[in-house]
N, C-alpha and C positions, 0 to 999 in steps of 0.2 A: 321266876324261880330258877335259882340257879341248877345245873345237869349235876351231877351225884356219879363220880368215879369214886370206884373200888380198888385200891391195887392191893390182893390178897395175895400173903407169898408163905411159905414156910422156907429155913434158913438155918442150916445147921452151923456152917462154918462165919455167914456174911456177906459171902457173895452174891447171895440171892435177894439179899436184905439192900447192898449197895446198887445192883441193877432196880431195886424198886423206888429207893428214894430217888434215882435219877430219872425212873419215869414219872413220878408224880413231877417230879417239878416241870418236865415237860407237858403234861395235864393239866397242871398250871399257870402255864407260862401266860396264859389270857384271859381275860375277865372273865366270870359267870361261869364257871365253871367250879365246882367242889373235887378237892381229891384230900383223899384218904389212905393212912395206909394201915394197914390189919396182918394180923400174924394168924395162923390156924395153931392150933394146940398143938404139942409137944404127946408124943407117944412113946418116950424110951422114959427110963428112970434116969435120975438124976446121977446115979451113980454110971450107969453107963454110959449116958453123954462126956463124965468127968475122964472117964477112963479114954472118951476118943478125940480128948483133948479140945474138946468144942467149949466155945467162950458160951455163960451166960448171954440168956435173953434180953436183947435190949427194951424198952418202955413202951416201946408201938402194942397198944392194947390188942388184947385176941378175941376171936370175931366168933358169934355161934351161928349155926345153918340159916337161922331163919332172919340173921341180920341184912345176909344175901338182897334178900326182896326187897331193900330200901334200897339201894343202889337204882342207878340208870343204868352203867353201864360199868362191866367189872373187869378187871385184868390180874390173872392167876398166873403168880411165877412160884417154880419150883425147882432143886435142884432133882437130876438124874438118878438111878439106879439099876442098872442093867440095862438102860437104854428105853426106861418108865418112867413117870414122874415118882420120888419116893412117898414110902408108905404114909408116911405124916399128913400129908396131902391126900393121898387116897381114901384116907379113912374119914377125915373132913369129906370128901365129899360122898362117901356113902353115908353121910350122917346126913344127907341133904335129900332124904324121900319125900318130906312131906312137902316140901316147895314144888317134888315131881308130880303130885298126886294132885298140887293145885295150881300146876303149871304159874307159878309166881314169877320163875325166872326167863319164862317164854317168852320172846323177842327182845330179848335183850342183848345189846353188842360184849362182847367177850375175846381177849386177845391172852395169851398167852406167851411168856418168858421162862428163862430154866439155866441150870450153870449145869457143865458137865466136867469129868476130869481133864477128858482128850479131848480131839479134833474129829476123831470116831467114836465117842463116848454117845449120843446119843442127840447134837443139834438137829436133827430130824427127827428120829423117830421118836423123841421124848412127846415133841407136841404132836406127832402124826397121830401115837396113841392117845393122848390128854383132849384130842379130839372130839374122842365118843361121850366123855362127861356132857359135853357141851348140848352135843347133838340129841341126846338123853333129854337136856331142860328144853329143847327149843329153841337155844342160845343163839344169836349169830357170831359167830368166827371172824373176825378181823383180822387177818395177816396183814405185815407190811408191806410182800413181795417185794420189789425194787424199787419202793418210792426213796429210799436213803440213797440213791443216786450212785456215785462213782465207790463209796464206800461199804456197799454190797461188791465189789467186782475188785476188793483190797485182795491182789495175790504176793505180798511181799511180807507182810507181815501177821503172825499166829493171832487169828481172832474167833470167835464164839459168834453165834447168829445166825438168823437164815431169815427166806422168806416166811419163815412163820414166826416169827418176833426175836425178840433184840433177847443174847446168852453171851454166858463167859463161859472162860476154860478156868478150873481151878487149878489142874495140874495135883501135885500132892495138896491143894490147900494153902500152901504161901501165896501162890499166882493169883492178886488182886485183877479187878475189872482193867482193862488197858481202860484208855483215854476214850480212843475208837468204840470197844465195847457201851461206853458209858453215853458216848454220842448217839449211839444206836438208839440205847435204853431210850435219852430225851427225845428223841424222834418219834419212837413208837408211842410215849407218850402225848406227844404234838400230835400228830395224826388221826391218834383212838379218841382224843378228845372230840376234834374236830367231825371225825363219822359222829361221833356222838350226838354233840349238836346237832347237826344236818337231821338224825334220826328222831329228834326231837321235835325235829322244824323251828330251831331256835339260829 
């Protein structure tokens, strides 16, 4: 039976949408393995998202709480807001108690991604706080630390990331994922597969 990746993201501008497709195909990149990707609901009205100039939702179908428990193994990206994952995201996952009440998502690997605007905007502490979600289900945490090699240790060029999984900078919103950024993503996704398996014993 093939392992069941999740990459759950919400995405206002796309950034967060494009660091996910490039970790799924990194999830991908090897046989026996399933990846998917899932939106969370939308919490602003349509008229306010039009006003902050955010493109409609692309087709990636939107996921409910208790889709969660069908996964193996799930990776939540989100963009920042004050240096937290935004509210869109938060509210998805306080919609997620009854999974807590019967521990569904308990031992399950879980990695985390996130776009911020700056370089201080929030690549740490976004996921240091996106943490406690986790630790709440029983989840295991998958960081990358420095398995991306020389390209964690990039000091010449403005990049998104840390050891807690692969991020962009949006800057005002023009600033697409670099190249770099996008390598990262396919890494973290290579890798979160791979524990995956292992945690499988497949």
């Amino acid at each position: 039976m093939a392992t069941k990746v999740y990459i759950v993201y919400y995405s206002t501008y796309g950034h967060v949408e494009k660091l996910a497709e490039e970790i799924k195909k990194g999830v991908a990149s090897v046989e026996g393995v399933e990846a998917k990707l899932w939106q969370v609901p939308e919490t602003l009205p349509d008229d306010v998202l039009s006003k902050m100039g955010a493109p409609p939702k692309s087709d990636v179908p939107f996921i409910t709480p208790n889709e969660l428990a069908d996964a193996d193994g799930i990776l939540f990206g989100f963009p920042t807001r004050f240096g937290m994952m935004a509210a869109q995201f938060k509210a998805f996952l306080d919609a997620t108690g009854g999974l807590w009440r019967t521990q569904q998502l308990a031992g399950k690997p879980a990695g985390l991604f996130y776009s911020t605007a700056s370089q201080g905007g929030g690549q740490e502490t976004t996921p240091l706080t996106a943490i406690t979600q986790l630790v709440h289900h029983g989840m295991i945490f998958v960081p990358i630390g420095y398995t991306f090699g020389a390209g964690m240790f990039e000091m010449e060029k403005v990049k998104g990331g840390s050891p807690y999984g692969a991020g962009t900078l949006a800057g005002d919103g023009s600033r697409q994922p670099s190249e770099l950024e996008l390598e990262l993503a396919f890494h973290q996704g290579k890798y979160f597969r791979r524990l995956c398996k292992e945690a499988q014993g497949n």
